[in-house]
N, C-alpha and C positions, 0 to 999 in steps of 0.2 A: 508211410507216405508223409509227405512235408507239409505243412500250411500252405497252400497255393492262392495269392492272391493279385488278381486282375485289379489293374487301373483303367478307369476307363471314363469320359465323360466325350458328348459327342461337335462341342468345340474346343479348338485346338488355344492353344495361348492362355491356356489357365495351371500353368504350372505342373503336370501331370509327368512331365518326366523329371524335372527337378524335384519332385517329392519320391519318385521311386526311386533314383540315386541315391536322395538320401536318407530314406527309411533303408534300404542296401548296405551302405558305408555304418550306418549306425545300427544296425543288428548286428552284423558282422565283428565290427572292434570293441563297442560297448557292452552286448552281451554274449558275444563269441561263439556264435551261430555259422552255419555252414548255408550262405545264401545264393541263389541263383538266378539270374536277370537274364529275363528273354526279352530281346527288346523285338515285337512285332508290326514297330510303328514304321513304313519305309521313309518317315524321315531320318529317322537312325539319329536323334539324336541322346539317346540314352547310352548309345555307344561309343559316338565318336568322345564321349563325357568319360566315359570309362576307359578307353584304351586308345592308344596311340593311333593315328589315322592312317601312317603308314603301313602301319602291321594290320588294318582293320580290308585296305583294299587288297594286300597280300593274301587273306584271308577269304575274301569275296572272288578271286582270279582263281582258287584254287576248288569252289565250289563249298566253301565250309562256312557261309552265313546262312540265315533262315531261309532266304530264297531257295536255296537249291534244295531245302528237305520241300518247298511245294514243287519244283521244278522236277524232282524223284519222281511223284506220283502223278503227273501232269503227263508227263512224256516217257515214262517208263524207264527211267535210268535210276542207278543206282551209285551215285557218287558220292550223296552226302552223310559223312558218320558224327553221331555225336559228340564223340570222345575227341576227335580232330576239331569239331569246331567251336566246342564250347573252351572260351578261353579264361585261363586260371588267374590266380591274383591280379582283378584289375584294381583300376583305380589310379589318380592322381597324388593321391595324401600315402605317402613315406615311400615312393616306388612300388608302390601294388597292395592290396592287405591279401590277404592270407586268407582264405575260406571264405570270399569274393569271388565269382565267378560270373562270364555272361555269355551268350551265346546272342550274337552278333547281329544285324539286322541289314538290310541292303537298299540301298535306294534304285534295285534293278527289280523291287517287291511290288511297284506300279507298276509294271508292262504285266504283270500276272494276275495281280489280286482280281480282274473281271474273266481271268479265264480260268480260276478252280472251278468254277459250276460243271466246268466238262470235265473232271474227275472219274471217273469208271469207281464204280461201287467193289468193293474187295472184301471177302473174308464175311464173318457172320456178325462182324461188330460193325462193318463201315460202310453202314447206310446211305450215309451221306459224307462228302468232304469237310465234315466236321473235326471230325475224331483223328486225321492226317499227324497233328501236332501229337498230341499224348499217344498214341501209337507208336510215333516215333520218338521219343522222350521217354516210354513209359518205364524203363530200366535206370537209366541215370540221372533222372528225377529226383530215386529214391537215396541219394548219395547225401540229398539237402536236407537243412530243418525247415528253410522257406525259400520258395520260389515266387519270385513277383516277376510277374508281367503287363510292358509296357506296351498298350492295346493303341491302334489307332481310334484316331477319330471318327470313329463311323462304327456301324455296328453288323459289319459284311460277317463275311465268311472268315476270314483271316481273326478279326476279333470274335468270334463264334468258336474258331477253334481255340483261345487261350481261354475264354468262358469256358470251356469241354473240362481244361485240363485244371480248371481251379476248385478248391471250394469258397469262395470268398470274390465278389467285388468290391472293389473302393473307388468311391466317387470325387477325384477333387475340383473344386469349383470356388471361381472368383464370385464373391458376395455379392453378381451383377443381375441383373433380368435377363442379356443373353446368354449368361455363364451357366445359370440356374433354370434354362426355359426345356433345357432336353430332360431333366432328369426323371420328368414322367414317365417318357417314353421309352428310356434306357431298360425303369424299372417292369413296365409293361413290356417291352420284349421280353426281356431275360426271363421275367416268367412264362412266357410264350416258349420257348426254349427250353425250360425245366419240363413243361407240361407237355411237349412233345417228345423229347428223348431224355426226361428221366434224371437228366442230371444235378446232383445235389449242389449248386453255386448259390450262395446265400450273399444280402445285401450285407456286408463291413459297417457302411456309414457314408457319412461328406467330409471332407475335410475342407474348411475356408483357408483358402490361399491368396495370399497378394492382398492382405486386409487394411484396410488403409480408414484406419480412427475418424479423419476429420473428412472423410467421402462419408456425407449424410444417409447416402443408400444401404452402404454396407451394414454401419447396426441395423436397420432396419431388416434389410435384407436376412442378416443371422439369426433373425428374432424368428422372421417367416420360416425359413429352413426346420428352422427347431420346431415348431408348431404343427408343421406338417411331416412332420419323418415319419410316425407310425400311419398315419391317412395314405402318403403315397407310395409308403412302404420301402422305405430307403435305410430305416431302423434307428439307426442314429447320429445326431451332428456329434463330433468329437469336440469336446471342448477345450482342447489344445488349438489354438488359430494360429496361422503360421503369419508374419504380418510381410507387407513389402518391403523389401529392402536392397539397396543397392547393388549390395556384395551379391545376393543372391543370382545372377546372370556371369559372374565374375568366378563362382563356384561351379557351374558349369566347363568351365574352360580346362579341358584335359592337358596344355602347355604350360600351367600355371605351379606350377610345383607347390606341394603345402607339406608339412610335418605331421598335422596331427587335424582332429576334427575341428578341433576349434579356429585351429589355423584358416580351417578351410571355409566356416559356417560360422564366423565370429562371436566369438565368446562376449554372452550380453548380451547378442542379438537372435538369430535364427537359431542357431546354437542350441541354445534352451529350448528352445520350441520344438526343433526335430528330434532332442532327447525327449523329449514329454511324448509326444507325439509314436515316438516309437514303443513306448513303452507302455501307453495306451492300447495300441493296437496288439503287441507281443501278449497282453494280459487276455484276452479274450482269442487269441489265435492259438495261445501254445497252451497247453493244459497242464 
């Protein structure tokens, strides 16, 4: 089985798909890992980041992004295979890497996400419309050394099923009061979640994002964070901090062509921090 680790914090604008791209891009080329990216957020922006936008709605016409594996078990159809829609070498930096993969997300993922609850129960394992996603993943999953997934914002069903299929969350959060006011609550579900079906998903950590030195709140803020990790059960702040910076919005942009990582995450800036940072989390994921 792979490392399987959920991002997840329950507002949006705190950096959470730009840190799973590039925790992605940098397991992938720096320690030559075989990684895979679900992106289940239906803003899709972890995909349109990875892959061409034209090949991405080619993809979605044809029934082979995430919607259509809940569209399957919704309506009774069988269209969507994994091996079709998860797609291979993405990526902006040198024309694709190579043992990079994502399986695609849809912004047709809002007309649905309020009608899984009417899921029909199946088989001895699926209780509930949780287990939909690893069920249907649970074969070429195994292909990876880590699978990270990009959860929405909210902690519905959709993000229930990428909890199912991980062992590991990761929390990333701006050093702010609204950035940092859910993570009680995250951590209170998800135990709610384990304690009703059992499954073994354990706290990662927080990761500070968008940290900005001369914003008075922010040290504060990280001081707090730190203090209360074991009280609220979130385990621990990483102390790799990733800071704000410009290029970072700009490394998002899947038309921007780059060479190399540093090309892409500027070397001396972010750079450094997404290697730390990676290699932090790799130390306590991979055994």
């Amino acid at each position: 089985m792979p490392a399987t680790i959920s991002l997840i914090n329950l507002k949006g604008g705190v950096g959470k798909t730009s840190l799973t791209v590039a925790l992605a891009e940098f397991m992938a080329l720096e320690h030559g890992l075989k990684v895979l990216v679900i992106d289940l957020d239906p803003q899709t922006n972890a995909t349109v980041s990875l892959m061409n936008e034209h090949e991405w709605k080619k993809q979605n016409i044809k029934g082979q992004t995430i919607v259509q594996l809940f569209r399957d078990r919704l309506y009774d159809m069988q269209i969507f295979s994994p091996r079709e829609a998860i797609v291979h070498s993405v990526s902006n930096i040198g024309g694709g890497i190579e043992g990079l993969d994502l399986l695609p997300s849809s912004l047709d993922l809002i007309d649905i996400q309020d009608e899984l609850i009417k899921i029909p129960s199946r088989g001895i394992f699926s209780r509930r419309p949780i287990s939909i996603l690893g069920e249907t993943l649970c074969e070429e999953i195994n292909r990876y050394d880590i699978v990270l997934i990009d959860c929405p914002p909210n902690l519905g069903l959709i993000t229930q099923n990428g909890l199912m299929l991980s062992q590991y969350y990761l929390i990333p959060v701006i050093p702010d009061v609204l950035s940092t006011y859910g993570i009680p609550q995250i951590v209170a579900r998800i135990n709610r979640l384990k304690t009703e079906t059992g499954v073994q998903v354990e706290p990662l950590g927080v990761v500070i994002n968008n940290y900005r030195i001369k914003n008075p709140m922010h040290p504060n803020q990280v001081r707090l964070l730190q203090l209360n990790a074991e009280k609220i059960g979130y385990n621990r702040v990483f102390s790799t901090i990733i800071p704000q910076n410009a290029r970072s919005a700009n490394a998002m942009d899947y038309s921007l062509a780059v060479k190399n990582l540093k090309g892409k995450y500027d070397n001396g800036g972010p750079y450094k921090r997404y290697k730390q940072l990676t290699e932090e989390v790799l130390s306590i994921v991979i055994s």
